[in-house]
C-alpha positions as a LaTeX table, in Angstrom:
\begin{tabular}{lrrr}
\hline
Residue & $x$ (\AA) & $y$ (\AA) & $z$ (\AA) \\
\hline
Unk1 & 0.00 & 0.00 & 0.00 \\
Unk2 & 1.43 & 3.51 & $-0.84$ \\
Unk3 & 2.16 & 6.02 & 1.52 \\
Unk4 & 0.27 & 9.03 & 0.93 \\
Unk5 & 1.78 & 12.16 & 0.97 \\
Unk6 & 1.39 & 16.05 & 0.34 \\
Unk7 & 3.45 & 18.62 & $-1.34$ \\
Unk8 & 4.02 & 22.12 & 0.30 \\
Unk9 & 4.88 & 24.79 & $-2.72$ \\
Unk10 & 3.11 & 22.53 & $-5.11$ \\
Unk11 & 2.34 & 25.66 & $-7.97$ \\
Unk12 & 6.66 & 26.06 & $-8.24$ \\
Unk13 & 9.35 & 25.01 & $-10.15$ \\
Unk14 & 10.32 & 22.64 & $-7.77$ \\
Unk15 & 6.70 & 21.72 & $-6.93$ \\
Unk16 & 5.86 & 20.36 & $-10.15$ \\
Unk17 & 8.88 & 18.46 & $-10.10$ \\
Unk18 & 8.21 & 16.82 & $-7.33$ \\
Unk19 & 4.82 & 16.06 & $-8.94$ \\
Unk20 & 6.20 & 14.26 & $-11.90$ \\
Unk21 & 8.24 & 12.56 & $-9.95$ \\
Unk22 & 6.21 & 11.36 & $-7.39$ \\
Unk23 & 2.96 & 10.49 & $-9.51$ \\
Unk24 & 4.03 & 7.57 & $-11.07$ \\
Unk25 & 6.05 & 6.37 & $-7.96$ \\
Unk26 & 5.09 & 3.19 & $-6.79$ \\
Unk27 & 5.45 & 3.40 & $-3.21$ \\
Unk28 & 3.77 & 7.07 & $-2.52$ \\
Unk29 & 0.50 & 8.16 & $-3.51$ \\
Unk30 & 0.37 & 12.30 & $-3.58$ \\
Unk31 & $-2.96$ & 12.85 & $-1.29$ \\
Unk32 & $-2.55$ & 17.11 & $-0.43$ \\
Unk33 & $-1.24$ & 20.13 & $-2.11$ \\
Unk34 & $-0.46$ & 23.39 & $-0.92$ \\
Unk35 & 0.47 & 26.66 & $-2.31$ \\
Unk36 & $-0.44$ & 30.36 & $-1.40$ \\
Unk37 & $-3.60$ & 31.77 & 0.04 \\
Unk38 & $-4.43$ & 33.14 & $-3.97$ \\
Unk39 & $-4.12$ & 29.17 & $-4.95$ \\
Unk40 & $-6.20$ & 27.60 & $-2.31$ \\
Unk41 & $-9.29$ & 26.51 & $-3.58$ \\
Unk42 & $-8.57$ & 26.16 & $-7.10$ \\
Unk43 & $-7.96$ & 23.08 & $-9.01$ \\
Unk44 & $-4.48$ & 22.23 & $-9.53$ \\
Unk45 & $-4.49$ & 22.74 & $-12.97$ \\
Unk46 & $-6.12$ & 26.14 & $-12.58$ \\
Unk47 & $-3.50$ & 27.16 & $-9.68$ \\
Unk48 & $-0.26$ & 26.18 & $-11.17$ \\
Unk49 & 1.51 & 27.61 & $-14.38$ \\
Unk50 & 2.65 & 24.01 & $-15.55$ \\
Unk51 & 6.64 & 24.28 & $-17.05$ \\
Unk52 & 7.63 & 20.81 & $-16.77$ \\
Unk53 & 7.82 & 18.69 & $-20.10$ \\
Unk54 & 4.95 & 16.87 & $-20.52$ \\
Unk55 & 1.34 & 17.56 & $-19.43$ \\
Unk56 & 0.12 & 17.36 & $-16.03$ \\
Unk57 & $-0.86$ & 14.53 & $-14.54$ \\
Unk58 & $-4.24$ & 13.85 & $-14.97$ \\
Unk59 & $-5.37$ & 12.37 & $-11.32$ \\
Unk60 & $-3.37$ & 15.81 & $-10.01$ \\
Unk61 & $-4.73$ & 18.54 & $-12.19$ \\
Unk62 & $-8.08$ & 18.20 & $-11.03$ \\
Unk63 & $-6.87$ & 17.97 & $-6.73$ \\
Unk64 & $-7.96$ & 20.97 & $-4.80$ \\
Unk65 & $-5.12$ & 23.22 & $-4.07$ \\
Unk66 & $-5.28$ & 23.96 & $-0.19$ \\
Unk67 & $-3.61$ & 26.99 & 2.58 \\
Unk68 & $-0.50$ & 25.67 & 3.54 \\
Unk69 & $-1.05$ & 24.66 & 7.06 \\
Unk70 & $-1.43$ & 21.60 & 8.68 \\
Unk71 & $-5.18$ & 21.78 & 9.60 \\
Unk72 & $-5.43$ & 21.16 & 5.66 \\
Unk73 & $-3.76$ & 18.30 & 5.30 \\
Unk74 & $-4.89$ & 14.88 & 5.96 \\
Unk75 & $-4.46$ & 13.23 & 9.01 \\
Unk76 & $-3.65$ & 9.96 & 6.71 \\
Unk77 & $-0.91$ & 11.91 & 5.47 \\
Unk78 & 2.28 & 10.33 & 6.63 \\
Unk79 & 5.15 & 12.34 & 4.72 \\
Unk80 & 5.44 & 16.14 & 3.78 \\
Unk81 & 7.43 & 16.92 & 0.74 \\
Unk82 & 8.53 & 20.97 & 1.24 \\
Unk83 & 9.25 & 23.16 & $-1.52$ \\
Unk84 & 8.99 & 26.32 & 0.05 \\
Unk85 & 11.05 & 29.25 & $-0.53$ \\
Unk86 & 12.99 & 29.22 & 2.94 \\
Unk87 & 11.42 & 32.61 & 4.59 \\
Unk88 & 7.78 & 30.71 & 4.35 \\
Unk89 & 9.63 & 27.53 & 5.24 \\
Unk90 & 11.46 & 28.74 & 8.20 \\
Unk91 & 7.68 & 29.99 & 9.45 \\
Unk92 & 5.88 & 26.75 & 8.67 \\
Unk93 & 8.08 & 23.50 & 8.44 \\
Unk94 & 8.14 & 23.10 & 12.48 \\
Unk95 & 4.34 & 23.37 & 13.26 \\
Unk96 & 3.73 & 20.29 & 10.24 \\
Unk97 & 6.63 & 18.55 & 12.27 \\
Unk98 & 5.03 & 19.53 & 15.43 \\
Unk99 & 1.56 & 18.15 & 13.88 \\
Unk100 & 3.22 & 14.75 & 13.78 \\
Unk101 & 3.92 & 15.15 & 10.09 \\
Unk102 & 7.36 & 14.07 & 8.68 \\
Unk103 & 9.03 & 16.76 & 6.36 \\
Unk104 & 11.18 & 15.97 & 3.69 \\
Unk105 & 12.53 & 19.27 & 2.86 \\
Unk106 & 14.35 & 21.08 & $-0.10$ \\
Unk107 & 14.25 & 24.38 & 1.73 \\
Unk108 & 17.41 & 25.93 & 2.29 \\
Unk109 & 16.29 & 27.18 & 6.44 \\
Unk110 & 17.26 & 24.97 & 8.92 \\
Unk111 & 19.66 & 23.09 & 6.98 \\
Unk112 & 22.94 & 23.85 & 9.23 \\
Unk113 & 20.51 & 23.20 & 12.74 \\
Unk114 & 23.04 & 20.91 & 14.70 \\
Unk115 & 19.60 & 18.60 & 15.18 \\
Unk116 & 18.29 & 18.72 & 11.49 \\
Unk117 & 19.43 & 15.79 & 9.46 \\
Unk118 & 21.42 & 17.26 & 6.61 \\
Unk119 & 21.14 & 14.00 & 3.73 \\
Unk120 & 22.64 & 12.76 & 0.50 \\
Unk121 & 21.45 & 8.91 & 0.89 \\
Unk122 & 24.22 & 7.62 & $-0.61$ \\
Unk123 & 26.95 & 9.77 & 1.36 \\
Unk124 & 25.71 & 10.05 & 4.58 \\
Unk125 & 22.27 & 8.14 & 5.48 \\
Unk126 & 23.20 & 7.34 & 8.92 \\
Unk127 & 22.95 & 10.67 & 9.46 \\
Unk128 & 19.22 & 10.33 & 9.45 \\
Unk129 & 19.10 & 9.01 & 12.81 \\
Unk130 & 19.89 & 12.65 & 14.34 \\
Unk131 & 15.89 & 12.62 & 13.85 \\
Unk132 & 15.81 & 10.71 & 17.17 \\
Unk133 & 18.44 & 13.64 & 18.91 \\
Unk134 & 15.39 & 16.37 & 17.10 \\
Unk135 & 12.49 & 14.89 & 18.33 \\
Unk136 & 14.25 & 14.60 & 21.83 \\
Unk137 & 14.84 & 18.00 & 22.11 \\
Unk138 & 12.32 & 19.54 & 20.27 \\
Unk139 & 9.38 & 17.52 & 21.68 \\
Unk140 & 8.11 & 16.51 & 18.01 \\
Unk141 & 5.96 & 13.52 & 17.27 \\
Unk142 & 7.00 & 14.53 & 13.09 \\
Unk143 & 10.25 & 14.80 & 12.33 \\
Unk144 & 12.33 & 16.97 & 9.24 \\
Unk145 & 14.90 & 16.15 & 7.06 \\
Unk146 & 16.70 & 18.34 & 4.35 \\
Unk147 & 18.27 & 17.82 & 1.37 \\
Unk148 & 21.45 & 20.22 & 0.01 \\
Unk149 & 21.71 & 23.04 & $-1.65$ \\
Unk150 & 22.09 & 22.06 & $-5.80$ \\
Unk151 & 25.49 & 22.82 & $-6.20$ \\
Unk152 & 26.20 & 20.71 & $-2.38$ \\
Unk153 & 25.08 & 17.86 & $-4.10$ \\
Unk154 & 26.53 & 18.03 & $-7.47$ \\
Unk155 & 30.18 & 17.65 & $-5.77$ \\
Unk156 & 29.51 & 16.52 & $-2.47$ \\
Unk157 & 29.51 & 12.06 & $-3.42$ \\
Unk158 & 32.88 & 12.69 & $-5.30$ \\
Unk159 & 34.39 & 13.97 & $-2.39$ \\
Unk160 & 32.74 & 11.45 & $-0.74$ \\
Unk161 & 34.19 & 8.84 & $-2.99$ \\
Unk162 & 37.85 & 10.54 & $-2.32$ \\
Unk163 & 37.75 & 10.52 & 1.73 \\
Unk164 & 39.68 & 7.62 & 1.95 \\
Unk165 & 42.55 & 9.87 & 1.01 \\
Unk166 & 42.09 & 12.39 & 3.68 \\
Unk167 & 40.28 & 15.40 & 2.23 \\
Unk168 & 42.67 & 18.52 & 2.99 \\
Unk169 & 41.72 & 21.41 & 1.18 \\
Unk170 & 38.45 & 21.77 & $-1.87$ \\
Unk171 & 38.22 & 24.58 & $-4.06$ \\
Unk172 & 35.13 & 24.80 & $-6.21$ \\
Unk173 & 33.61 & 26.96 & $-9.18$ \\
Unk174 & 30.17 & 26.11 & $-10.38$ \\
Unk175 & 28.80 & 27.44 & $-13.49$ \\
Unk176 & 25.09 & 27.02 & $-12.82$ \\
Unk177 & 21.91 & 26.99 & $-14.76$ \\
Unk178 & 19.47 & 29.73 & $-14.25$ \\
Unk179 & 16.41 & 27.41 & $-13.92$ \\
Unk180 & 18.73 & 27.36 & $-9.90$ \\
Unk181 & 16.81 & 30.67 & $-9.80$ \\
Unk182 & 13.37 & 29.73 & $-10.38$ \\
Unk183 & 11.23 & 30.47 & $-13.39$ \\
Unk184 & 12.13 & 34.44 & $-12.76$ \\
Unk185 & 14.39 & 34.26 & $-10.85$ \\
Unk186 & 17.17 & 35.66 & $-13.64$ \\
Unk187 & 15.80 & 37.85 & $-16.77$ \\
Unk188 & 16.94 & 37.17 & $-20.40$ \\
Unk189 & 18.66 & 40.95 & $-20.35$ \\
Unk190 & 20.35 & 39.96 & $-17.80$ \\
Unk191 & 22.22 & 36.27 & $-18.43$ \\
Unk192 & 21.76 & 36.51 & $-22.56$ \\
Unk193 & 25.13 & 36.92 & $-24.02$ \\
Unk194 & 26.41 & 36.86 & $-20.04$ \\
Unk195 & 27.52 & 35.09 & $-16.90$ \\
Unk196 & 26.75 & 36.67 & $-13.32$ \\
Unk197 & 29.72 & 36.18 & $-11.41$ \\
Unk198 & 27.85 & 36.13 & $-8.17$ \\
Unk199 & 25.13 & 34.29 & $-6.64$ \\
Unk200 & 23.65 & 35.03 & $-3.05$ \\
Unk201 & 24.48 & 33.10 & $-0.31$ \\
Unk202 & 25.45 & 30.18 & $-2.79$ \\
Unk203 & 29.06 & 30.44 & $-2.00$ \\
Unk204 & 28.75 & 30.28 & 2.09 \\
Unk205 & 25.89 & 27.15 & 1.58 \\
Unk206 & 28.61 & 25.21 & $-0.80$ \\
Unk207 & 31.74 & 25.79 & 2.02 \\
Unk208 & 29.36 & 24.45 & 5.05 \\
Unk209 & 27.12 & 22.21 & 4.09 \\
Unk210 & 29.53 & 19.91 & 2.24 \\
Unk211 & 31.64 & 19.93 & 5.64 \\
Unk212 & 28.16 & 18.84 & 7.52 \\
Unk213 & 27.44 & 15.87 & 4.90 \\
Unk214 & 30.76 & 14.44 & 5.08 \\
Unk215 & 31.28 & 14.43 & 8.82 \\
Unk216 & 30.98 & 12.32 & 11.33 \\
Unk217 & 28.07 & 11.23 & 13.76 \\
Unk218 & 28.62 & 9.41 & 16.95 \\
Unk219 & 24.64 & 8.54 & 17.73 \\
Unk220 & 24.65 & 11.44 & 19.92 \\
Unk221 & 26.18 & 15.04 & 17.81 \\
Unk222 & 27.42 & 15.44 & 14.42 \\
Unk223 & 31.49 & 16.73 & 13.99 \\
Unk224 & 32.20 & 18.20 & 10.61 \\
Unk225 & 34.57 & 17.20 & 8.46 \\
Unk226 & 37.90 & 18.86 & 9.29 \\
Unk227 & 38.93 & 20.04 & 5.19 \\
Unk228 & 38.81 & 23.50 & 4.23 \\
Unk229 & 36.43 & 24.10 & 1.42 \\
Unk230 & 36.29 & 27.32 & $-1.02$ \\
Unk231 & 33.34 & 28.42 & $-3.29$ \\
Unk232 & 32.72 & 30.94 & $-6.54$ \\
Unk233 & 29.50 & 30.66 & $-7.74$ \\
Unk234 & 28.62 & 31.91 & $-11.42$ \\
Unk235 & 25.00 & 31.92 & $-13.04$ \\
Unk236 & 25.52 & 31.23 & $-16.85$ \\
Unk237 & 22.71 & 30.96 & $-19.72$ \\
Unk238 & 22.54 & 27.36 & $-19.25$ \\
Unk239 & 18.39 & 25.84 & $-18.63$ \\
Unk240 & 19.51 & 22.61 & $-16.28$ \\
Unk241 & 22.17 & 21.23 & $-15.51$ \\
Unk242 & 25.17 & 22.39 & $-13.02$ \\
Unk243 & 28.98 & 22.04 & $-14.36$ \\
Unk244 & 31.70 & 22.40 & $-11.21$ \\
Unk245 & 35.45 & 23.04 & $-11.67$ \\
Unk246 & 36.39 & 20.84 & $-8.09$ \\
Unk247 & 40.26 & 20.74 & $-7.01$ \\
Unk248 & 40.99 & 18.38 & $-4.35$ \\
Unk249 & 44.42 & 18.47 & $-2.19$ \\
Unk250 & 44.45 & 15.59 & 0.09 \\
Unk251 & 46.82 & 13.84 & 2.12 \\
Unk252 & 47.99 & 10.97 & 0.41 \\
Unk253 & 48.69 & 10.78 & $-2.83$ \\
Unk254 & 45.99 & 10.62 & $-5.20$ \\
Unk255 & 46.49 & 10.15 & $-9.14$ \\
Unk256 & 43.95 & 10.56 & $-11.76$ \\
Unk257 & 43.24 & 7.13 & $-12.49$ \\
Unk258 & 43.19 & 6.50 & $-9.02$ \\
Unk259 & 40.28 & 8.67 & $-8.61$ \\
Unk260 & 38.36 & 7.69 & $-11.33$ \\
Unk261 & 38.45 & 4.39 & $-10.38$ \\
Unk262 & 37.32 & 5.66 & $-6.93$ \\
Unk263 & 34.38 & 7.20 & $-8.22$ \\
Unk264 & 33.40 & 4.83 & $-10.93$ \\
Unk265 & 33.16 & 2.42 & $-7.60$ \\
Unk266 & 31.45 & 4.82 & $-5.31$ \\
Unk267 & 28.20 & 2.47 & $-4.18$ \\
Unk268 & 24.76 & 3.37 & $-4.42$ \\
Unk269 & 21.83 & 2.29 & $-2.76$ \\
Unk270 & 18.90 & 0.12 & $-3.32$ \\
Unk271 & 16.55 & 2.83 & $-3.68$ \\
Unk272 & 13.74 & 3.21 & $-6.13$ \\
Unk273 & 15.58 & 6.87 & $-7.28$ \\
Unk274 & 18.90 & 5.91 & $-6.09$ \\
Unk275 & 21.14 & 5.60 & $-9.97$ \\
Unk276 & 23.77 & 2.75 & $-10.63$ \\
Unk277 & 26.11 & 3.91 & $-10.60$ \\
Unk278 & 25.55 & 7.10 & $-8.97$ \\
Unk279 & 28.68 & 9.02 & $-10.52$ \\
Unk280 & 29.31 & 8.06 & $-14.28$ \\
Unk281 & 32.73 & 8.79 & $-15.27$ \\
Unk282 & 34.51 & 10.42 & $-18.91$ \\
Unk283 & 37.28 & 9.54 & $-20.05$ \\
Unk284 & 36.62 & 12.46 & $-23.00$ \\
Unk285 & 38.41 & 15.32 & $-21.70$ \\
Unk286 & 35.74 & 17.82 & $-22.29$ \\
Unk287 & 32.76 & 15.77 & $-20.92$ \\
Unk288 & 30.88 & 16.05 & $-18.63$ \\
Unk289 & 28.34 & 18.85 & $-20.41$ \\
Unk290 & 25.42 & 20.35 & $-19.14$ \\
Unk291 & 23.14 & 19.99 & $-22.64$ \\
Unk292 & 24.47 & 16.09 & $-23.56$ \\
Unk293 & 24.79 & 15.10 & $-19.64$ \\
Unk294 & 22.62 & 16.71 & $-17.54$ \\
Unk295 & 19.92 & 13.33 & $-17.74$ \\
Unk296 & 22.53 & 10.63 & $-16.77$ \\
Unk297 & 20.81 & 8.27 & $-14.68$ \\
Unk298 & 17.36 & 9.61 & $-15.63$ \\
Unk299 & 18.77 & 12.86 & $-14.05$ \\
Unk300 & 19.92 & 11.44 & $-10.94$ \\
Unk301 & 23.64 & 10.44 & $-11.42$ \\
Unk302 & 26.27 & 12.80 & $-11.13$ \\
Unk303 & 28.59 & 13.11 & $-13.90$ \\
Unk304 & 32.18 & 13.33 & $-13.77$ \\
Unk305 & 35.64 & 13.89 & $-15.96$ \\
Unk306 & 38.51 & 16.20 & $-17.10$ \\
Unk307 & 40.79 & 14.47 & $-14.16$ \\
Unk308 & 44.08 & 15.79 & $-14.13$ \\
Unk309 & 47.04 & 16.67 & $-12.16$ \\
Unk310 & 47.14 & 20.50 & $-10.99$ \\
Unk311 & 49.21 & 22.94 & $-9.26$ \\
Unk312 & 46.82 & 22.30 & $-6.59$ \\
Unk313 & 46.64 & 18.70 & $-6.45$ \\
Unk314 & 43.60 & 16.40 & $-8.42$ \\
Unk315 & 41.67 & 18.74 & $-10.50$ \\
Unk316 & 38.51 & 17.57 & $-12.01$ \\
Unk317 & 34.60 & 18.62 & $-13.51$ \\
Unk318 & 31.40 & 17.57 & $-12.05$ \\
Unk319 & 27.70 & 17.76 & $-13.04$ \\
Unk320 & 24.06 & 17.32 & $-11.78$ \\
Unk321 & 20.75 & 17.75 & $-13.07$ \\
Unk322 & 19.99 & 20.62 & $-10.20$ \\
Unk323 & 15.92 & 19.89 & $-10.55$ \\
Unk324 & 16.02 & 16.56 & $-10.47$ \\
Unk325 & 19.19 & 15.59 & $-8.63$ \\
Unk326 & 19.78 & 19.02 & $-6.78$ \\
Unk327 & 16.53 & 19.27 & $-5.70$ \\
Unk328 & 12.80 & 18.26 & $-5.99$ \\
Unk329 & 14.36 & 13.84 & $-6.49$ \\
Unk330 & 16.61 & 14.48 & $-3.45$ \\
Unk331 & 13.70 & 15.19 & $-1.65$ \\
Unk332 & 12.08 & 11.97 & $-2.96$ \\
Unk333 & 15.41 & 10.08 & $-2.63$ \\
Unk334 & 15.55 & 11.17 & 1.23 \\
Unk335 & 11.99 & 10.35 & 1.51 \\
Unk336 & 12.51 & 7.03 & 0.36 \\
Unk337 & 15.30 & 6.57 & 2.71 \\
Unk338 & 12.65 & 7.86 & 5.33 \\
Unk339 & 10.07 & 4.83 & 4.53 \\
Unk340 & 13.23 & 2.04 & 4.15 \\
Unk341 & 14.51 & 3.19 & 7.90 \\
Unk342 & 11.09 & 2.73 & 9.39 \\
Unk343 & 10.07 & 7.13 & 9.80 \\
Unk344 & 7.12 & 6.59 & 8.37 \\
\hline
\end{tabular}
């Protein structure tokens, strides 16, 4: 039997991707939306401004849109997916949780909280039980988990797949797509014929919350990782798809091939949305590209080449779908994860 679940932001960009990802998806049945107070009460199909390829689902387009608040959800609801910008998240998210709803969240508030769950399944899953440390504290019969910022997750799982080398130092520079902004979030005048050389906050989320995924949790608190990590962030005229320039200095020495091979082995999980393998690596110097490799792993692998030996130690590109990967099928990947470690 499914799990039913509701989606908080459900008119967005990342809304409707969750939407056409979690329709056909065998083991969760969407039962609630949610949007803004001049959505409620509207069908679905009249509330939201449908961008995603393909037409809307049918059994969604006609579902009531409701407030976002937890007296209009379901009590049979068993799993929140958030896609709220992070001002209305920040104001919201806890009373669902305190409701007794479980919140699978790709907002970016809360997301460094030393009791919220930070979660790339493949990287870092037992992470999830800090749930346990939030509900102790917080007094919580729900519970919330978030997924990373885009550009976190695009080069977080090959660092992952490097650790055993002792991660010293990361420098990264991501060239990323301006569907990252929402559908206005960037006008043509503006990245036509351009790249923006700066992106708001993007920089300071990259630096911490990669050194929060890869650390370590003892059952009780969660230590960082000890490597010193160092972000530009660039907005080019790209639609999906974020490429990262990542140089690694680490403590042993680390070839190449030998970290190819690492990532080409990197595990992944037996999740429904969980790729295999999660990082597909080029040997073509000038792969991986956002137009030809963006979908690897129907969007959810992270693609990886150009490995080389720098100045600065290995030097390498990686890329992620950031709407699929990055974002609305982390959430469903963590919430997944949720339902296989017995949340739910």
């Amino acid at each position: 039997m499914a799990v039913r679940v509701g989606v908080l932001g459900a008119t967005g960009a990342v809304g409707q991707r969750l939407i056409q990802l979690l329709d056909p998806h065998p083991e969760f049945e969407i039962a609630a939306l949610t949007a803004s107070e001049s959505s409620a009460g509207k069908t679905y199909r009249q509330a939201a401004k449908w961008r995603v390829e393909g037409p809307i689902p049918e059994d969604v387009a006609e579902m009531t849109v409701t407030e976002t608040d937890p007296d209009a959800v379901p009590d049979d609801v068993a799993l929140i997916f958030s896609s709220l910008p992070s001002n209305v998240g920040a104001e919201v998210e806890p009373g669902f949780c305190e409701a007794g709803y479980v919140v699978s969240s790709n907002s970016s508030n809360g997301r460094m909280d030393d009791d919220v769950p930070l979660v790339i399944p493949e990287v870092n899953a037992e992470h999830l039980d800090l749930l346990e440390v939030q509900r102790d504290r917080r007094g919580w019969d729900g519970a919330m988990v978030k997924n990373p910022n885009c550009s976190t997750i695009t080069f977080v799982p090959t660092l992952a797949a490097l650790t055993d080398y002792g991660l010293e130092k990361v420098h990264v520079s991501t060239l990323q797509a301006v569907s990252g902004a929402g559908y206005d979030g960037v006008t043509s005048m503006e990245i036509i014929d351009n790249a923006i050389p700066y992106i708001g906050s993007e920089e300071d989320k990259l630096e911490t919350e990669s050194r929060k995924l890869l650390g370590e949790f003892d059952g009780a608190s969660l230590t960082h990782n000890s490597m010193e990590v160092a972000a530009s962030c660039n907005r080019i005229p790209t639609v999906d798809g974020h490429l990262e320039n990542v140089w690694v200095e680490t403590a042993e020495d680390l070839s190449p091939e030998a970290a190819k091979d690492a990532m080409r082995e990197y595990p992944s999980l037996d999740l429904r949305s969980s790729p295999d393998p999660l990082i597909h690596v080029f040997e073509e110097p000038d792969r991986p590209q956002p137009r030809m490799d963006r979908n690897v792993g129907d969007g959810m692998a992270i693609a990886a080449g150009g490995h080389r030996e720098s100045t600065f130690g290995l030097q390498y590109n990686c890329l992620a779908h950031n709407t699929l990967r990055g974002a609305a099928g982390a959430s469903v990947l963590n919430g997944e994860l949720l339902l296989e470690n017995g949340y739910l």
